[in-house]
Structure formats: structure tokens, C-alpha cells
N, CA, C and O atoms as a GROMACS GRO file, in nm:
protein
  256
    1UNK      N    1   1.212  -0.838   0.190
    1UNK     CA    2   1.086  -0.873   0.129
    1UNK      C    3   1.036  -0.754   0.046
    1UNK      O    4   1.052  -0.638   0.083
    2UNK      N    5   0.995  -0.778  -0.034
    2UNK     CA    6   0.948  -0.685  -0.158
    2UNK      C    7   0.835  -0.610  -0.196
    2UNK      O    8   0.863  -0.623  -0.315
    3UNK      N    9   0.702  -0.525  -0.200
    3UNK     CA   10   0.629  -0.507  -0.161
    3UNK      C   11   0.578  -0.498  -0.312
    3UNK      O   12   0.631  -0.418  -0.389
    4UNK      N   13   0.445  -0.607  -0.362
    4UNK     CA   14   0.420  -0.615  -0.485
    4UNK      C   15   0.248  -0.585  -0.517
    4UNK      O   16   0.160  -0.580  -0.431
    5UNK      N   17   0.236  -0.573  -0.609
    5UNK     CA   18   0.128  -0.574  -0.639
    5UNK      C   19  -0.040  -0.609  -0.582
    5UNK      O   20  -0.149  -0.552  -0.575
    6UNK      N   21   0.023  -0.738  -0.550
    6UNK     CA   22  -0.038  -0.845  -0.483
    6UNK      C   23  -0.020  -0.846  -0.338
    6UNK      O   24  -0.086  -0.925  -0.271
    7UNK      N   25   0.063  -0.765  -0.283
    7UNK     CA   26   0.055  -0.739  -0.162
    7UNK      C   27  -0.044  -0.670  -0.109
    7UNK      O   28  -0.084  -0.567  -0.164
    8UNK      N   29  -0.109  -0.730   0.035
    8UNK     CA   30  -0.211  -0.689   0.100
    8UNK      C   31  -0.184  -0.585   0.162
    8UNK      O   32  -0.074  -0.561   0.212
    9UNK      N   33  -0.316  -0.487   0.168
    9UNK     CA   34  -0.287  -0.371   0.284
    9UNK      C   35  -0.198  -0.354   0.402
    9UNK      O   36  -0.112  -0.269   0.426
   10UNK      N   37  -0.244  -0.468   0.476
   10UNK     CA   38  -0.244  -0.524   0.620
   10UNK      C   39  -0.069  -0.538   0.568
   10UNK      O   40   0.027  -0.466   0.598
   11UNK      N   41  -0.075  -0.630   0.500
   11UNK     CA   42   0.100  -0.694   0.480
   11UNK      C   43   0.199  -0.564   0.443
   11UNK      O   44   0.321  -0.567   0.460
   12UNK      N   45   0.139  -0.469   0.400
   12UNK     CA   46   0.259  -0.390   0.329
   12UNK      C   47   0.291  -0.269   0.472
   12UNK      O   48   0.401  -0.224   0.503
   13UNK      N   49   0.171  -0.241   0.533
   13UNK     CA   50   0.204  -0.211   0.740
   13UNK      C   51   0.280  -0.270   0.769
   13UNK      O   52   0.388  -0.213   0.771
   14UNK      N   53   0.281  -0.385   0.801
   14UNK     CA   54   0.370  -0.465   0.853
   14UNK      C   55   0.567  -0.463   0.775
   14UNK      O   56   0.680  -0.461   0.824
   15UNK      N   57   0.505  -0.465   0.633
   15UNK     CA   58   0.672  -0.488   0.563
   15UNK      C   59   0.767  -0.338   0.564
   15UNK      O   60   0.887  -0.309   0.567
   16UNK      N   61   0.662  -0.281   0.559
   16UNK     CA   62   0.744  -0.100   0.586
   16UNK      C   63   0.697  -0.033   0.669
   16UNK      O   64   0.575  -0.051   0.668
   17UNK      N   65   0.738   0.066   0.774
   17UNK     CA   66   0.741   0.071   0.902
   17UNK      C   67   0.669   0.207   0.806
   17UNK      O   68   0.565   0.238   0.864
   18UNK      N   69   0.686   0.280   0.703
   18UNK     CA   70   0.642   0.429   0.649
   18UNK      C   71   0.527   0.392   0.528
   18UNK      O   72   0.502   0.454   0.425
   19UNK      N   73   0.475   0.284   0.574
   19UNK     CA   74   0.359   0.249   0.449
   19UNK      C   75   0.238   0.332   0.502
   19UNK      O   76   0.166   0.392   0.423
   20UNK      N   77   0.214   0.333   0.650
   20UNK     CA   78   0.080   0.399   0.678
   20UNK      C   79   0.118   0.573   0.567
   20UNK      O   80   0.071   0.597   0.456
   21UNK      N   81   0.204   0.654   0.643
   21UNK     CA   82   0.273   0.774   0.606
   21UNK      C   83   0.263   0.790   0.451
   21UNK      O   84   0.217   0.893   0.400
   22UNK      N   85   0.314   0.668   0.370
   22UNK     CA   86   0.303   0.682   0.209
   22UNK      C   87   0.157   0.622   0.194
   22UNK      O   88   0.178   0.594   0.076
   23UNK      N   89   0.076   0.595   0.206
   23UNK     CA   90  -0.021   0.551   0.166
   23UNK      C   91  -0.114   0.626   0.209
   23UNK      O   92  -0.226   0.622   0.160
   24UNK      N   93  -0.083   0.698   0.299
   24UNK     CA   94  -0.201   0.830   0.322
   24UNK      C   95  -0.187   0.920   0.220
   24UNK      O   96  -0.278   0.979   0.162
   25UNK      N   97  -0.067   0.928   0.201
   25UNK     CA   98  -0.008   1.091   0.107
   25UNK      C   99  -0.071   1.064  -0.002
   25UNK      O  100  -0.121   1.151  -0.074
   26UNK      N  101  -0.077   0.900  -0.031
   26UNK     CA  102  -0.123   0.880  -0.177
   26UNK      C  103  -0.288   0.886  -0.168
   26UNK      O  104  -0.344   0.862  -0.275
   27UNK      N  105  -0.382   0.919  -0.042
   27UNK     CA  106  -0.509   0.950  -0.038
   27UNK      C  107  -0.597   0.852   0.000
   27UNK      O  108  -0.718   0.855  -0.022
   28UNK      N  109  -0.511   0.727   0.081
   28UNK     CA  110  -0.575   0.574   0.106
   28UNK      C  111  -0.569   0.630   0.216
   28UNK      O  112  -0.463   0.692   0.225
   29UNK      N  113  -0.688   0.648   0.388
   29UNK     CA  114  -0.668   0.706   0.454
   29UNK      C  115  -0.742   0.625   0.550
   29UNK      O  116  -0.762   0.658   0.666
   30UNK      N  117  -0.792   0.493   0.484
   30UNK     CA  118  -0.910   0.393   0.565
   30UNK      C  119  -0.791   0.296   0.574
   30UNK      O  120  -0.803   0.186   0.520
   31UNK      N  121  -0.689   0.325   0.632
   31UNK     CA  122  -0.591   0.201   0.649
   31UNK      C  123  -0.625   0.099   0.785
   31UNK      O  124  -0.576  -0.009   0.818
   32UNK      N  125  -0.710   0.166   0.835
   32UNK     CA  126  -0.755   0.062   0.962
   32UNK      C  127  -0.939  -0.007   0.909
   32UNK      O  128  -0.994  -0.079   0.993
   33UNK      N  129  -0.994   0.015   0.809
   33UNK     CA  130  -1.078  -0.028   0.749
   33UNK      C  131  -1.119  -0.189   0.743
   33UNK      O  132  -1.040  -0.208   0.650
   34UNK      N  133  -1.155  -0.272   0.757
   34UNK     CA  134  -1.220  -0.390   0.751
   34UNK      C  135  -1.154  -0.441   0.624
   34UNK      O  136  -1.095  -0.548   0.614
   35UNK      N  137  -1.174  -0.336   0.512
   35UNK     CA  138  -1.131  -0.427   0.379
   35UNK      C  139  -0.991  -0.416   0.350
   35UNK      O  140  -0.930  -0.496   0.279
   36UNK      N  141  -0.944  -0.318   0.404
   36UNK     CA  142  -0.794  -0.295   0.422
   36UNK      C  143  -0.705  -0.469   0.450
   36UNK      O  144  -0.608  -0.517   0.392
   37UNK      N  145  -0.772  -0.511   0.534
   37UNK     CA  146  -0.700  -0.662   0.586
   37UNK      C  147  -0.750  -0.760   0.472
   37UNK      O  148  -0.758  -0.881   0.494
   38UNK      N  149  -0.779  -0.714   0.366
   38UNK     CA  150  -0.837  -0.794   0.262
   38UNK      C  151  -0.809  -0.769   0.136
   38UNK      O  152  -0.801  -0.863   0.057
   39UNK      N  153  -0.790  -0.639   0.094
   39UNK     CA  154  -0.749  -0.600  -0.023
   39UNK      C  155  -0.656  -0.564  -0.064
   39UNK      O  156  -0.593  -0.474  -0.007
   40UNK      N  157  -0.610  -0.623  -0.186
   40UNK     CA  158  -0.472  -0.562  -0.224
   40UNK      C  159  -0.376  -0.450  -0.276
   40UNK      O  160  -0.431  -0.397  -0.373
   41UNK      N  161  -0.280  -0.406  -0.257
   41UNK     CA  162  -0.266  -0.267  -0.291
   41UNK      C  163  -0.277  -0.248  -0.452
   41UNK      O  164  -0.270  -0.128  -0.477
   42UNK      N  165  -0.291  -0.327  -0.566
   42UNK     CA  166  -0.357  -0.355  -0.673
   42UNK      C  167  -0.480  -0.287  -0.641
   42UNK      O  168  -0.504  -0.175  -0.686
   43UNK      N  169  -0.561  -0.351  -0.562
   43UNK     CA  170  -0.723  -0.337  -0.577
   43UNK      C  171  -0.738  -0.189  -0.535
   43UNK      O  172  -0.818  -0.107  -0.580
   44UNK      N  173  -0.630  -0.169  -0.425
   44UNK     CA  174  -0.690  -0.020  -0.386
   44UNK      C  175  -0.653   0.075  -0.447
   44UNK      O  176  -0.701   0.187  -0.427
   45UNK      N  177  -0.550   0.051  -0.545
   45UNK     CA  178  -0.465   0.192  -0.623
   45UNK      C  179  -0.592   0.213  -0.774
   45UNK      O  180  -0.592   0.300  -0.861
   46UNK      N  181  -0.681   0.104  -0.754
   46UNK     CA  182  -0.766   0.122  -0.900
   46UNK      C  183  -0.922   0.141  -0.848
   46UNK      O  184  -1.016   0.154  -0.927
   47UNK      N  185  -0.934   0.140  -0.722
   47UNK     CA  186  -1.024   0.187  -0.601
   47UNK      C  187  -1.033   0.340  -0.614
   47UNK      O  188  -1.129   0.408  -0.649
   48UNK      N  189  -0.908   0.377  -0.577
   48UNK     CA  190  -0.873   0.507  -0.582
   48UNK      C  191  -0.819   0.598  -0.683
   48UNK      O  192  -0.786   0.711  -0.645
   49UNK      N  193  -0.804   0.562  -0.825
   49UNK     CA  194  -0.807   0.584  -0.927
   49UNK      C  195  -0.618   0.635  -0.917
   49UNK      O  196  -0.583   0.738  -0.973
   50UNK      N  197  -0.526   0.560  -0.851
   50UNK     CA  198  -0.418   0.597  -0.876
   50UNK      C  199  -0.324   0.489  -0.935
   50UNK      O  200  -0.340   0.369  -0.915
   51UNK      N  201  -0.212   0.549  -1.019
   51UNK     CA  202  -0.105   0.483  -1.066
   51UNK      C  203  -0.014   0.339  -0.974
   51UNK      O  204   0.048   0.391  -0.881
   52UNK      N  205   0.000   0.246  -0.975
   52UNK     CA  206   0.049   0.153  -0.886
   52UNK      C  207   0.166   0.201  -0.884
   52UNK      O  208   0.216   0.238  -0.777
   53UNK      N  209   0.241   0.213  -1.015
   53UNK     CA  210   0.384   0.152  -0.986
   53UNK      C  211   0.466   0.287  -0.897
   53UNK      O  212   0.580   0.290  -0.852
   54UNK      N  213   0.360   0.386  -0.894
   54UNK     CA  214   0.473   0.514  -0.825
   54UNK      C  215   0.453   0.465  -0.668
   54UNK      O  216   0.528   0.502  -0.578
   55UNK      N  217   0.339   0.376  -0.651
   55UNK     CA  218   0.302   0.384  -0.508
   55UNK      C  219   0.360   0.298  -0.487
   55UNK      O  220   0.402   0.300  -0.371
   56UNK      N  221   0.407   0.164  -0.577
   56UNK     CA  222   0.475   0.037  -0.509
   56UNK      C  223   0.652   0.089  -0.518
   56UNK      O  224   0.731   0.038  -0.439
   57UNK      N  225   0.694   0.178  -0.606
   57UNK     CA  226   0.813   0.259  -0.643
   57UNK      C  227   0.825   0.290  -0.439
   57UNK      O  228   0.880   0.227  -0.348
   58UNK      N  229   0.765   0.382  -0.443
   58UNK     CA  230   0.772   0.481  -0.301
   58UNK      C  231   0.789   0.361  -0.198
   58UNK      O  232   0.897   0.350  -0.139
   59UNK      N  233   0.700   0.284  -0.177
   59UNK     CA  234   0.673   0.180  -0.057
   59UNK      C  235   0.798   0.024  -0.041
   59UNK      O  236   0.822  -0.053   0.052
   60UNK      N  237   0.858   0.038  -0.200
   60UNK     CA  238   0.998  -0.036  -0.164
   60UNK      C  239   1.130   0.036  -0.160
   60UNK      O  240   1.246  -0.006  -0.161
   61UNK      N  241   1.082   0.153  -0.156
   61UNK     CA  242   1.223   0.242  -0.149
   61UNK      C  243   1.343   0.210  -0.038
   61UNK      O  244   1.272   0.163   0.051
   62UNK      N  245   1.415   0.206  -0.010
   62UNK     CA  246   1.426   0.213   0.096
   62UNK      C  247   1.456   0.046   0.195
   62UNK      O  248   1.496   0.036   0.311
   63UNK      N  249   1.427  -0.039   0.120
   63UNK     CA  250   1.392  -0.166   0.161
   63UNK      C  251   1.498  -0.290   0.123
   63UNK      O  252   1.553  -0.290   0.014
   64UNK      N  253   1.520  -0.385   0.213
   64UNK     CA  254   1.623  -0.419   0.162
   64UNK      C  255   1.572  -0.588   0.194
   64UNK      O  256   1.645  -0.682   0.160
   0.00000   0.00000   0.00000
């Protein structure tokens, strides 16, 4: 499974066992947050004023 754009917080925990680990590094650190189970890693990379595709790059690395 592929981890896209449109993938939810909550879902991309679940699809990669090192999403908490990369998604902190990238400065998202409210991963247990309320809106976390709601928003998408889209919404939060422009939340947080960062680049998607290095963060969705990093978070399917590895993935098969």
C-alpha cells in the first residue's frame, strides 16, 4: 500500500511502522492530536509549511 497525499495521519501510523519517527523529524510532533485522525498528510505538510513530496518520498521508502 502506498502512502499518498491523501493519506490520513492516523492511516500512514498504521501503513509504516517508522511514520511516527519520520514525521516527527519532519516537525509534526502532535501525532496523537484529535486532528491527526482527521487530517491529511496534504493538509498537515501545508499546516506546517513543509514540502510534501520529500515527506511522502521518505514515508514510502522502504515499502512494498
Amino acid at each position: 500500500m502506498k502512502i499518498t497525499k491523501d493519506t490520513l495521519i492516523s492511516e500512514a501510523l498504521k501503513i509504516n511502522p517508522k511514520a511516527a519517527e519520520i514525521l516527527m523529524k519532519y516537525g509534526m510532533g502532535c501525532l496523537g492530536c484529535p486532528s491527526s485522525q482527521m487530517e491529511s498528510l496534504a493538509q498537515a505538510a501545508e499546516i506546517h509549511g513543509l514540502e510534501l513530496e520529500p515527506l511522502l518520498e521518505e514515508l514510502n521508502k522502504d515499502l512494498q
